[in-house]
mmJSON file of the N, C-alpha and C atoms, coordinates in Angstrom:
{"data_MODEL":{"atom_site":{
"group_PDB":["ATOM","ATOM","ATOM","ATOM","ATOM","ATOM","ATOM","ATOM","ATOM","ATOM","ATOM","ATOM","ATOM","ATOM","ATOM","ATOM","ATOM","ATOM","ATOM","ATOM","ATOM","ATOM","ATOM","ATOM","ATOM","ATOM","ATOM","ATOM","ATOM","ATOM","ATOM","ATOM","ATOM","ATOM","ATOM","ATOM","ATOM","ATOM","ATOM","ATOM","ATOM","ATOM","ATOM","ATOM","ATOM","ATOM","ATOM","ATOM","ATOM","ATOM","ATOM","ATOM","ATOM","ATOM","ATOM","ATOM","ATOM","ATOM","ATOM","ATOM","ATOM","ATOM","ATOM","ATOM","ATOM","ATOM","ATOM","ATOM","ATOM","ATOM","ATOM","ATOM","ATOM","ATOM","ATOM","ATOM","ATOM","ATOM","ATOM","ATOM","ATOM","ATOM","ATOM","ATOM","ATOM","ATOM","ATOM","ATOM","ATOM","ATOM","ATOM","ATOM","ATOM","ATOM","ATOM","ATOM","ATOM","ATOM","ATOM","ATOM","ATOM","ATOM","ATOM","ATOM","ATOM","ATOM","ATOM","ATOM","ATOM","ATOM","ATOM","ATOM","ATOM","ATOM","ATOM","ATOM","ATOM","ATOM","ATOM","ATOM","ATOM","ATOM","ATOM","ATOM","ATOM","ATOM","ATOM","ATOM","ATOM","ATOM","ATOM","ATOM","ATOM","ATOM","ATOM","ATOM","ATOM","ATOM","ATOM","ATOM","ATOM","ATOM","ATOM","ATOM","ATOM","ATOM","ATOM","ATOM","ATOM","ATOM","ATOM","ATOM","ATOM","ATOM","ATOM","ATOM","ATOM","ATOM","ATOM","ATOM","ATOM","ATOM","ATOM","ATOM","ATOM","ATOM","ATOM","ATOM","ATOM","ATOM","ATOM","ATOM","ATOM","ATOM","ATOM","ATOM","ATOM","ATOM","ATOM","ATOM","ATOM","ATOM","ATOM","ATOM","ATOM","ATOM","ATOM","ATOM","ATOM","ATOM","ATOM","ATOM","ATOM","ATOM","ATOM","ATOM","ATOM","ATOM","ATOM","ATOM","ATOM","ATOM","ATOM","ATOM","ATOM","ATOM","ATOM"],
"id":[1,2,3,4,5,6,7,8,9,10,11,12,13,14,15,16,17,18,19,20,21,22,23,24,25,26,27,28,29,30,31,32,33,34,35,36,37,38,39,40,41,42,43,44,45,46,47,48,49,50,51,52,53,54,55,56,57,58,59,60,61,62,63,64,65,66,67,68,69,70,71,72,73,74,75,76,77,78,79,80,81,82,83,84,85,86,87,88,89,90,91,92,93,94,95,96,97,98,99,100,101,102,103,104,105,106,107,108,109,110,111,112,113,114,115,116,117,118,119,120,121,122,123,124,125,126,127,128,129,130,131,132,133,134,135,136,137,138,139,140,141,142,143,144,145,146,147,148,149,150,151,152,153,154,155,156,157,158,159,160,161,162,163,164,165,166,167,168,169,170,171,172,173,174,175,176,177,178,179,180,181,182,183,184,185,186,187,188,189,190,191,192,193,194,195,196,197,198,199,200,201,202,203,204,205,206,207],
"type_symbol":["N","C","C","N","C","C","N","C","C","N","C","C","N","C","C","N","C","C","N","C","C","N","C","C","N","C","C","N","C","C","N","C","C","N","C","C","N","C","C","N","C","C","N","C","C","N","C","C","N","C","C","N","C","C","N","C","C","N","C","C","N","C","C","N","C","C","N","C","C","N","C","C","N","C","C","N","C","C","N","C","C","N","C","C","N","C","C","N","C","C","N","C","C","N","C","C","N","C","C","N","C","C","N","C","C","N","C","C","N","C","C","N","C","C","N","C","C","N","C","C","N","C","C","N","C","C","N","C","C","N","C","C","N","C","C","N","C","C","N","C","C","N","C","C","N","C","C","N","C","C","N","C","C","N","C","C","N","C","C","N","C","C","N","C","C","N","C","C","N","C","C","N","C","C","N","C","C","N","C","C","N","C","C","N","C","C","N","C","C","N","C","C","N","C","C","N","C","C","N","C","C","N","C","C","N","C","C"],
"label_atom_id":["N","CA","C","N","CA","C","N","CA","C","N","CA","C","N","CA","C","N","CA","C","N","CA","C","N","CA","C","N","CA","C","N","CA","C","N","CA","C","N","CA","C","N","CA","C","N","CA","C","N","CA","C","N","CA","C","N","CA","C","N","CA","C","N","CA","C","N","CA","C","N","CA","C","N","CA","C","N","CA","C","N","CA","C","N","CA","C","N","CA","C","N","CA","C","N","CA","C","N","CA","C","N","CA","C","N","CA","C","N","CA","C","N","CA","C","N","CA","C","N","CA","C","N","CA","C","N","CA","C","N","CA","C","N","CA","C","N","CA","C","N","CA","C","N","CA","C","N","CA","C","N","CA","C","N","CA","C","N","CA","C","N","CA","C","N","CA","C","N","CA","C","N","CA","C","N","CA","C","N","CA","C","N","CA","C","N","CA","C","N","CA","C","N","CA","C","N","CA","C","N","CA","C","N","CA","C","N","CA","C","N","CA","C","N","CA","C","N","CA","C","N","CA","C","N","CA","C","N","CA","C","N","CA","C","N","CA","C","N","CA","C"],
"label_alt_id":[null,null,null,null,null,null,null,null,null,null,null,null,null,null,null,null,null,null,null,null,null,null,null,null,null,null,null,null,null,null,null,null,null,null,null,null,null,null,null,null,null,null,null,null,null,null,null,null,null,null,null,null,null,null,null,null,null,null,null,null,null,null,null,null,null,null,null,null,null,null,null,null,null,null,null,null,null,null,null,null,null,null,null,null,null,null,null,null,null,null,null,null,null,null,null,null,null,null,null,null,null,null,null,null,null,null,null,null,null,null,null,null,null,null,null,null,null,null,null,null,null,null,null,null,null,null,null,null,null,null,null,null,null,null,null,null,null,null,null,null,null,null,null,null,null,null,null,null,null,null,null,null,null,null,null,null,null,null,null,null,null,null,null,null,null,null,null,null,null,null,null,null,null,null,null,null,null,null,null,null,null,null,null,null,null,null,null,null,null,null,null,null,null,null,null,null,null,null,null,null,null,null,null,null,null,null,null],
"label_comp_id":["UNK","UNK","UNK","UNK","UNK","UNK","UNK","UNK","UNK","UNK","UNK","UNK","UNK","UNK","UNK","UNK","UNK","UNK","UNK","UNK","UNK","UNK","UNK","UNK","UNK","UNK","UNK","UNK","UNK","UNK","UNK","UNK","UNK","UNK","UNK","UNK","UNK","UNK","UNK","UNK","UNK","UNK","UNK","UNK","UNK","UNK","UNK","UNK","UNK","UNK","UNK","UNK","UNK","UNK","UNK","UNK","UNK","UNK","UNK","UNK","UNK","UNK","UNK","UNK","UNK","UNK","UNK","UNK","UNK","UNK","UNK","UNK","UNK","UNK","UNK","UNK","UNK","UNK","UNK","UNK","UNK","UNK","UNK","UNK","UNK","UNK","UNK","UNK","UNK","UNK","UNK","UNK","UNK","UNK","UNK","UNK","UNK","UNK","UNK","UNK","UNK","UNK","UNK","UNK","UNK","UNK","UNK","UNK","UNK","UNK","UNK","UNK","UNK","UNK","UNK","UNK","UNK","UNK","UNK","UNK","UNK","UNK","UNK","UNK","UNK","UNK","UNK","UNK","UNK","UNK","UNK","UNK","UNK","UNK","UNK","UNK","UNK","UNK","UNK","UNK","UNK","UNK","UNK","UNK","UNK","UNK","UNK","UNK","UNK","UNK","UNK","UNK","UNK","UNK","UNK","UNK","UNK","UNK","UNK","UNK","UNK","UNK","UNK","UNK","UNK","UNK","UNK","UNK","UNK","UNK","UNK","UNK","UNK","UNK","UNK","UNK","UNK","UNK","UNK","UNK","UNK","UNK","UNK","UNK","UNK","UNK","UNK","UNK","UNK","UNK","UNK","UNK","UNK","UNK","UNK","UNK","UNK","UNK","UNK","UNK","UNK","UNK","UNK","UNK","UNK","UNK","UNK"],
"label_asym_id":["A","A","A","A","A","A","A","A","A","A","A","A","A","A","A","A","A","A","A","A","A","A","A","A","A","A","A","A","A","A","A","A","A","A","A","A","A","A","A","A","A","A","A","A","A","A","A","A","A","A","A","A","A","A","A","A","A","A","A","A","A","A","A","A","A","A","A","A","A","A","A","A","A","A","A","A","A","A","A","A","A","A","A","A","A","A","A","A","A","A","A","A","A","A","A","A","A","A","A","A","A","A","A","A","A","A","A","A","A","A","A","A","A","A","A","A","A","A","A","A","A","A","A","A","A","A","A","A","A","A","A","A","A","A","A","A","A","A","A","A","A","A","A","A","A","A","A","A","A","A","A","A","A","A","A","A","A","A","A","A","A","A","A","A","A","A","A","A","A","A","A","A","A","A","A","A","A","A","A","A","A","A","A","A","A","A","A","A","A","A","A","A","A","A","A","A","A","A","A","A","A","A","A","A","A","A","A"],
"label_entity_id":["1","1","1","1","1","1","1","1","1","1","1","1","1","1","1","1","1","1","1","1","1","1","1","1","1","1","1","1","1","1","1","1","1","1","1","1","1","1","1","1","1","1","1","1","1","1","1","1","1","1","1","1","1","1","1","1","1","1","1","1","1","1","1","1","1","1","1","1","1","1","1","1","1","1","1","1","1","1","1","1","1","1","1","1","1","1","1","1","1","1","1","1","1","1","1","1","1","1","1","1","1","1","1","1","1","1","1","1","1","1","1","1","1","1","1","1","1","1","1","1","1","1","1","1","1","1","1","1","1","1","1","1","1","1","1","1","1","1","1","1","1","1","1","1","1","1","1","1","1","1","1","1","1","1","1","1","1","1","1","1","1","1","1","1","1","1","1","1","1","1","1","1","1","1","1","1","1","1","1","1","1","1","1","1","1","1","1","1","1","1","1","1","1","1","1","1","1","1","1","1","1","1","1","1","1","1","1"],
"label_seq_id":[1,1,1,2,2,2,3,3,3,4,4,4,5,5,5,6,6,6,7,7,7,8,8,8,9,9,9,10,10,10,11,11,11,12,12,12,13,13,13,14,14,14,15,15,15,16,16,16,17,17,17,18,18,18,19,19,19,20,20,20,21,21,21,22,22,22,23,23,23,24,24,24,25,25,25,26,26,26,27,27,27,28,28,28,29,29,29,30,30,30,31,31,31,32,32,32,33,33,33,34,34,34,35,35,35,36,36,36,37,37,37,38,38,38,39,39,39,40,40,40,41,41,41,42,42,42,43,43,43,44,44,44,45,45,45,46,46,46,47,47,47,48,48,48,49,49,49,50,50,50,51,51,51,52,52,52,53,53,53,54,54,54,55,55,55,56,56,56,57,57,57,58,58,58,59,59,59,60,60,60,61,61,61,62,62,62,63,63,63,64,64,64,65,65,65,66,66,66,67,67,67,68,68,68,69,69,69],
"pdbx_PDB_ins_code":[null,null,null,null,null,null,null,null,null,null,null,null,null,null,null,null,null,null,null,null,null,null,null,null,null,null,null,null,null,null,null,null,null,null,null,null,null,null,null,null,null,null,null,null,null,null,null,null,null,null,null,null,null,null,null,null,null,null,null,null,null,null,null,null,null,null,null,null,null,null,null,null,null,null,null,null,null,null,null,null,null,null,null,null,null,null,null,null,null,null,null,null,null,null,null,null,null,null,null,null,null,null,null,null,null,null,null,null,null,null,null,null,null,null,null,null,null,null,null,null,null,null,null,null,null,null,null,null,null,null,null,null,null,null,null,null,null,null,null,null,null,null,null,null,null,null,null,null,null,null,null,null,null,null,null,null,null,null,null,null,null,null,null,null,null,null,null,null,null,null,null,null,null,null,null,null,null,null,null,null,null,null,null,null,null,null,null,null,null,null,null,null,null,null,null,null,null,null,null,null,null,null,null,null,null,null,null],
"Cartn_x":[-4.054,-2.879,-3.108,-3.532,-3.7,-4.702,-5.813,-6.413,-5.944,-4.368,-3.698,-2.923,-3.089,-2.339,-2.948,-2.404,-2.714,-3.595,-5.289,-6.108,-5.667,-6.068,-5.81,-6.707,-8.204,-8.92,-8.702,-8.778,-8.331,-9.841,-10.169,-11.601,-10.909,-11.358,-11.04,-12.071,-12.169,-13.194,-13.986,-14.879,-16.024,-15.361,-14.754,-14.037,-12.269,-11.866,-10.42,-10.81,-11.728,-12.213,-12.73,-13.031,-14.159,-13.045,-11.818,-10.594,-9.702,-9.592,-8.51,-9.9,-11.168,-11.894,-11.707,-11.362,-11.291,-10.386,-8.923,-7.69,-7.388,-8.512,-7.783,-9.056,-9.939,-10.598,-9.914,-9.566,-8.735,-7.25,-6.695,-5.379,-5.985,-7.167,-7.413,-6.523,-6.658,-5.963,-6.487,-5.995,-7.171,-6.119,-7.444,-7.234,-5.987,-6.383,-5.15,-3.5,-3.49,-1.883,-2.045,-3.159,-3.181,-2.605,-3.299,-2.985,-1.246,-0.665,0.545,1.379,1.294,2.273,2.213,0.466,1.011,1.775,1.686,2.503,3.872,3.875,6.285,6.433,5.488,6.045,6.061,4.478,4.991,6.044,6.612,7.756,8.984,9.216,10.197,10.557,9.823,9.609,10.564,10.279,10.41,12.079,12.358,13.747,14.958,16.045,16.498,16.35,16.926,16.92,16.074,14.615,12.977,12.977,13.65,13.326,13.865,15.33,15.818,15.203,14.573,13.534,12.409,11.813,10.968,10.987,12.374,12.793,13.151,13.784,14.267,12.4,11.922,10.414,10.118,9.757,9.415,9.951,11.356,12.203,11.398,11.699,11.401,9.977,8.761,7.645,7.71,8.119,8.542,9.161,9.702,10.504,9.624,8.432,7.908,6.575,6.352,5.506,4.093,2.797,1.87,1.213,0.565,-0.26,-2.173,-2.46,-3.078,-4.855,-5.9,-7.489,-7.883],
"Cartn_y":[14.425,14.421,13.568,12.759,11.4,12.379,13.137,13.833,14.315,14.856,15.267,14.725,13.114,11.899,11.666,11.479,10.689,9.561,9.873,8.286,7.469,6.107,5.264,4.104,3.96,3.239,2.189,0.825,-0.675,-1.587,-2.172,-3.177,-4.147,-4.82,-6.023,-6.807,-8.263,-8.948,-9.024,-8.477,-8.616,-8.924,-10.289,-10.646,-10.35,-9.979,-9.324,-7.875,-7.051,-6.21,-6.183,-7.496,-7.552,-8.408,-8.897,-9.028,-7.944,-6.824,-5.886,-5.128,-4.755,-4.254,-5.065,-6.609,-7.014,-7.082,-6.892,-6.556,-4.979,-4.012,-2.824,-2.796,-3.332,-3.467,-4.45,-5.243,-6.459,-5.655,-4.875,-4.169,-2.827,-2.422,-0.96,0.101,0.344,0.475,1.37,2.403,2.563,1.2,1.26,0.398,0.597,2.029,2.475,1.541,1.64,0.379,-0.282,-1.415,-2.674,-3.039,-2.369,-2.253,-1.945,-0.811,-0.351,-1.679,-2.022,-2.995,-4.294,-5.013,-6.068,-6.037,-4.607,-4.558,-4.299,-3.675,-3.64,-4.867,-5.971,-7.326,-8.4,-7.686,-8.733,-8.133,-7.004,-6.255,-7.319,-6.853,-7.464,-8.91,-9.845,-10.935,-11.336,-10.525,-10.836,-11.392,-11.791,-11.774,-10.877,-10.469,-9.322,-8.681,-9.303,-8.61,-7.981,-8.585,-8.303,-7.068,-6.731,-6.016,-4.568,-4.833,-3.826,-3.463,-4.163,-3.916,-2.573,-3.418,-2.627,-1.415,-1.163,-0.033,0.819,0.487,1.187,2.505,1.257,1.821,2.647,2.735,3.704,4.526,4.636,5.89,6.437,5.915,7.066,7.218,6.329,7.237,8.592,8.354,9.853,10.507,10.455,11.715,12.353,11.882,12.25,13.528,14.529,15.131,14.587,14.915,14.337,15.119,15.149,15.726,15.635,16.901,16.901,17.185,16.758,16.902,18.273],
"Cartn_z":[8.655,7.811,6.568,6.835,5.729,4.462,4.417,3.636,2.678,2.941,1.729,1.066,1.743,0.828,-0.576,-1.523,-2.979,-2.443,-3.268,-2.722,-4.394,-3.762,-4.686,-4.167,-5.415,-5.429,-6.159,-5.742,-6.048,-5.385,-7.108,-6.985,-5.959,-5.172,-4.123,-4.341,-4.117,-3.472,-2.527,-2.402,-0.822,0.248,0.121,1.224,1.835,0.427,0.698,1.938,1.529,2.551,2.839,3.351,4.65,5.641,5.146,5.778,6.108,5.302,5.877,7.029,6.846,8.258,9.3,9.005,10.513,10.802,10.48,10.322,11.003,10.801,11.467,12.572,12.691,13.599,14.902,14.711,15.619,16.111,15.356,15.991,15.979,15.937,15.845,15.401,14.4,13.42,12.403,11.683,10.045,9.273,8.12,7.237,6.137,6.14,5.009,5.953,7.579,7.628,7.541,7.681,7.776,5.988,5.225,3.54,4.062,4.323,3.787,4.092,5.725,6.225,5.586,5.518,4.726,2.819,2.092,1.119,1.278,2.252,2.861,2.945,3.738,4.061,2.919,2.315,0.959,-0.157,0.08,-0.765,-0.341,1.298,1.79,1.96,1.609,0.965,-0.352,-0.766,-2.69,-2.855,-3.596,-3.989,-4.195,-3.707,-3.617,-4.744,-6.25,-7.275,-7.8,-7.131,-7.539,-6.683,-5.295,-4.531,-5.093,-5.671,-6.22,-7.517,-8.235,-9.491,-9.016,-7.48,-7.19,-6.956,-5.705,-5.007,-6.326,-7.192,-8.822,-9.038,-8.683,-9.937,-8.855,-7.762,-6.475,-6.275,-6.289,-6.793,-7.989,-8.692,-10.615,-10.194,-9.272,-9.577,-8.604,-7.487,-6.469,-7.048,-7.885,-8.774,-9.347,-9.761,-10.832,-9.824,-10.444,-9.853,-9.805,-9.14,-8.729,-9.188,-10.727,-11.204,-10.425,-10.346,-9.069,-10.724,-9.783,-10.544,-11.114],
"occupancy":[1.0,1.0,1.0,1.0,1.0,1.0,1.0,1.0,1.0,1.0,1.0,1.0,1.0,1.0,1.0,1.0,1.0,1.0,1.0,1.0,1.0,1.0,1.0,1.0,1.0,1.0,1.0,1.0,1.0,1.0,1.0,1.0,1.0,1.0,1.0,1.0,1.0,1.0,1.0,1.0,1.0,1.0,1.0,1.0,1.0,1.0,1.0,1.0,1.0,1.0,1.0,1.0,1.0,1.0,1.0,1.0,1.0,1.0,1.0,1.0,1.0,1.0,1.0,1.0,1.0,1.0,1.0,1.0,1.0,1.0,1.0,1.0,1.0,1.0,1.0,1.0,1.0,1.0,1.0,1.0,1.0,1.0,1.0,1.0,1.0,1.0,1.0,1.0,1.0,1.0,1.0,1.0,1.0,1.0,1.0,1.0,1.0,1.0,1.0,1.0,1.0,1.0,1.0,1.0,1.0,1.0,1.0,1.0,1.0,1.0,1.0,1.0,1.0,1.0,1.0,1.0,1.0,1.0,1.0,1.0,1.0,1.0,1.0,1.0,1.0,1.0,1.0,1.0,1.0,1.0,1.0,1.0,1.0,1.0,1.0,1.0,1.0,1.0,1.0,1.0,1.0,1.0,1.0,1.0,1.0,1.0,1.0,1.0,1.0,1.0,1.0,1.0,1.0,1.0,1.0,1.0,1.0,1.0,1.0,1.0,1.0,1.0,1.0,1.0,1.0,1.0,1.0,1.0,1.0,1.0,1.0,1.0,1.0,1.0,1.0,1.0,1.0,1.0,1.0,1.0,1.0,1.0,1.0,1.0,1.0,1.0,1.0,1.0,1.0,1.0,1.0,1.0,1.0,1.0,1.0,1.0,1.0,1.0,1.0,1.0,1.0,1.0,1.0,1.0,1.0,1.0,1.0],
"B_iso_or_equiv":[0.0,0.0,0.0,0.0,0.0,0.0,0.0,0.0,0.0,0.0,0.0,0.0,0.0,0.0,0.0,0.0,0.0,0.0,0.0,0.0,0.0,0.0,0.0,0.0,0.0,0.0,0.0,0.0,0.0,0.0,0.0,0.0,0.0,0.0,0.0,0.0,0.0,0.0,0.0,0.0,0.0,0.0,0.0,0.0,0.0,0.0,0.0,0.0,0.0,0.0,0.0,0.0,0.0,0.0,0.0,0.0,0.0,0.0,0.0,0.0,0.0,0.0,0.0,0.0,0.0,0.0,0.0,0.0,0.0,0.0,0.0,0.0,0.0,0.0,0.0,0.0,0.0,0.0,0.0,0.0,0.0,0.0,0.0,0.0,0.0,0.0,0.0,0.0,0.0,0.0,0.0,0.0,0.0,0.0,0.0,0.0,0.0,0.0,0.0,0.0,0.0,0.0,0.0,0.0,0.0,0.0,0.0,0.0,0.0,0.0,0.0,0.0,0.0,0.0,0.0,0.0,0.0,0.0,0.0,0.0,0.0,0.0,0.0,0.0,0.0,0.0,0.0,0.0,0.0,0.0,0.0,0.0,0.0,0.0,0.0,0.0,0.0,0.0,0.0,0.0,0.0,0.0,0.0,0.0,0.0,0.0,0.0,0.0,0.0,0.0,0.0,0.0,0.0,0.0,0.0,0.0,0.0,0.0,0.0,0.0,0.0,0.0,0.0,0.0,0.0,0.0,0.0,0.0,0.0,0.0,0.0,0.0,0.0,0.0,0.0,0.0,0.0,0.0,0.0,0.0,0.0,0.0,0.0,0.0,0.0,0.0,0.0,0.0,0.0,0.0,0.0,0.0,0.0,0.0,0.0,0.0,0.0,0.0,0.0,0.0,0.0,0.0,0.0,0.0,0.0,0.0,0.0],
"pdbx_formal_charge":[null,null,null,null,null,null,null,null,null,null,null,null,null,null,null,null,null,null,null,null,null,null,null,null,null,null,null,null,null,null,null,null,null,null,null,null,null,null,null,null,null,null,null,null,null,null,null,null,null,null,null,null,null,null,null,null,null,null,null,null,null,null,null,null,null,null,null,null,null,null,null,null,null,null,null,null,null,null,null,null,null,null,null,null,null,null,null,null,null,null,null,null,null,null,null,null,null,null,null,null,null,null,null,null,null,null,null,null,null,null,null,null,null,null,null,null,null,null,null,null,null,null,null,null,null,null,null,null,null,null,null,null,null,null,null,null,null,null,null,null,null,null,null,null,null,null,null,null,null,null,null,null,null,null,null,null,null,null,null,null,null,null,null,null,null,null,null,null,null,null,null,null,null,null,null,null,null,null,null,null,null,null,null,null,null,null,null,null,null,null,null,null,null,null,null,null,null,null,null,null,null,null,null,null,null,null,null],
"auth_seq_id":[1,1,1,2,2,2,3,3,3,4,4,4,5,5,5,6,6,6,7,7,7,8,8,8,9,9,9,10,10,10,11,11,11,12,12,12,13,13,13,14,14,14,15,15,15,16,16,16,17,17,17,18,18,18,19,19,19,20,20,20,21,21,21,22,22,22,23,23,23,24,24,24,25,25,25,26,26,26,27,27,27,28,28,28,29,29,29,30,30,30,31,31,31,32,32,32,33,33,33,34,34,34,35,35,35,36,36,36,37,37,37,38,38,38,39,39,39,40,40,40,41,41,41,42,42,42,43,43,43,44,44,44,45,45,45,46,46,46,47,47,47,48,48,48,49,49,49,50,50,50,51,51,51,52,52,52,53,53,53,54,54,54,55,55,55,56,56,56,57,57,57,58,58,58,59,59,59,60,60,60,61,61,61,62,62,62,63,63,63,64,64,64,65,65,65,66,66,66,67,67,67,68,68,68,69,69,69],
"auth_comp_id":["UNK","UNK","UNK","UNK","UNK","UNK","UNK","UNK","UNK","UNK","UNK","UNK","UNK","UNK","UNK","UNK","UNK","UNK","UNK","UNK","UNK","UNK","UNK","UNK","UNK","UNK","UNK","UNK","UNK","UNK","UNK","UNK","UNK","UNK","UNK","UNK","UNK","UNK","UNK","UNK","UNK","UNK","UNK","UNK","UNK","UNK","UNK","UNK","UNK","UNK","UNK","UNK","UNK","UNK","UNK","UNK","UNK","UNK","UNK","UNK","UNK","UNK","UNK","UNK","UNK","UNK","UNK","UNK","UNK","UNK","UNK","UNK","UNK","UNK","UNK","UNK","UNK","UNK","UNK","UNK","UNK","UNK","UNK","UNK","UNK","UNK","UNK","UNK","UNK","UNK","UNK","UNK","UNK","UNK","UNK","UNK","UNK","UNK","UNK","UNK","UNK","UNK","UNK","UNK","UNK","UNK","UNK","UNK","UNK","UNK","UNK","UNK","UNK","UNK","UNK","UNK","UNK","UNK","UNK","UNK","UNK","UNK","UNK","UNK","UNK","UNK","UNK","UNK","UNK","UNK","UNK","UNK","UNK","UNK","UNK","UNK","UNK","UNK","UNK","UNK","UNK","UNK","UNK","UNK","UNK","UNK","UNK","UNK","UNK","UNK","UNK","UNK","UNK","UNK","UNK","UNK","UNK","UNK","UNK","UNK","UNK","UNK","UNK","UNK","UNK","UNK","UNK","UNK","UNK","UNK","UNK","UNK","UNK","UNK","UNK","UNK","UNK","UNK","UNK","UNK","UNK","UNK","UNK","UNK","UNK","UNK","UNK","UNK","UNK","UNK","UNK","UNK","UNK","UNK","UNK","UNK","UNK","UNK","UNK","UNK","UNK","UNK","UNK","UNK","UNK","UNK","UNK"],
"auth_asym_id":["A","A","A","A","A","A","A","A","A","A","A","A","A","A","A","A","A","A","A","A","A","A","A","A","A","A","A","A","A","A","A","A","A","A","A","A","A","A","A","A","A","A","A","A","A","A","A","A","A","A","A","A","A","A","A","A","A","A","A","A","A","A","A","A","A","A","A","A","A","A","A","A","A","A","A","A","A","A","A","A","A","A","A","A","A","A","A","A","A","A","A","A","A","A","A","A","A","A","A","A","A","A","A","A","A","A","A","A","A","A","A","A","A","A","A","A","A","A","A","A","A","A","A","A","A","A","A","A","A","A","A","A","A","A","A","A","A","A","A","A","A","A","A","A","A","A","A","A","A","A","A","A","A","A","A","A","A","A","A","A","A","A","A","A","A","A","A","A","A","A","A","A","A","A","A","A","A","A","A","A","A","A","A","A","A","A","A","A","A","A","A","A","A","A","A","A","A","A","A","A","A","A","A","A","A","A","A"],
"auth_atom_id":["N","CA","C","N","CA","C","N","CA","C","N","CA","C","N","CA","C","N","CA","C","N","CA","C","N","CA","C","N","CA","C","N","CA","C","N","CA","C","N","CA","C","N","CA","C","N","CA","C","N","CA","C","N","CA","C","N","CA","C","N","CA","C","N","CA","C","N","CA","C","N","CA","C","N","CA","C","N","CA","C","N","CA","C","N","CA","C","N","CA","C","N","CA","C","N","CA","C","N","CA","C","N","CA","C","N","CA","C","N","CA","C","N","CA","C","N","CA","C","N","CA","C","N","CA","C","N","CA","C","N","CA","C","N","CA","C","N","CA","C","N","CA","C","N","CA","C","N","CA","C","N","CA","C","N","CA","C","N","CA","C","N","CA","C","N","CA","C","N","CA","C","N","CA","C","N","CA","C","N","CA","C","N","CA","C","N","CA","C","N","CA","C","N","CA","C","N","CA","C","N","CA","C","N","CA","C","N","CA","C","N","CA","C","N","CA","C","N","CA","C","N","CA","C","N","CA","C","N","CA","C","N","CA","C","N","CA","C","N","CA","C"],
"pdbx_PDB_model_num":[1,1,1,1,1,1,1,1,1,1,1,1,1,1,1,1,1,1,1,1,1,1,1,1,1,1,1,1,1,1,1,1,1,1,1,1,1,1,1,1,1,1,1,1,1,1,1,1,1,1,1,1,1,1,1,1,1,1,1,1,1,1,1,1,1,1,1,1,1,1,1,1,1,1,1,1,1,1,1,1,1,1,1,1,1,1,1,1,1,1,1,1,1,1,1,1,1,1,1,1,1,1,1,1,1,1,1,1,1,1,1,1,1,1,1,1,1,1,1,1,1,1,1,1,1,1,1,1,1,1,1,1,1,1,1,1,1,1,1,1,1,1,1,1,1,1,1,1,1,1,1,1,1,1,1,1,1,1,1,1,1,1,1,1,1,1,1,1,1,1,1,1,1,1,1,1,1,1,1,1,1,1,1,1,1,1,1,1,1,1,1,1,1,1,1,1,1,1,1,1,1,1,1,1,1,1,1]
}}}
C-alpha cells in the first residue's frame, strides 16, 4: 500500500538515521512510523495557535492536487 504514497526525500544526519533504524528496528516497525508518529507528537506538542497555523497549512496542501512525474 505504502508504494503509492507521495515519497519525500529529506538530507538527515548519519546519526538522525541511524536513530530512526534503531527506532523501527527496537519496536519493529517500518521507518516511514517511527518518522510519522514522532512528527504528530512533535505537532501535538506545539502551542495551540501554532497547532491551528499548522492544521490551516495541511488542509490547503490536501486540497491541492498531487502533481504526479
Amino acid at each position: 500500500m505504502t508504494s503509492t504514497w507521495p515519497k519525500l526525500a529529506v538530507s538527515v544526519r548519519p546519526s538522525v538515521r541511524s536513530l530512526i533504524q534503531a527506532l523501527a528496528m527496537l519496536e519493529r516497525r517500518p521507518a516511514w512510523q517511527v518518522v510519522e508518529d514522532a512528527l504528530r507528537q512533535y505537532g501535538d506538542r506545539l502551542p495551540a495557535e501554532d497547532r491551528k497555523i499548522v492544521e490551516a497549512l495541511v488542509r490547503r496542501a490536501e486540497a491541492k492536487p498531487v502533481r504526479s512525474r
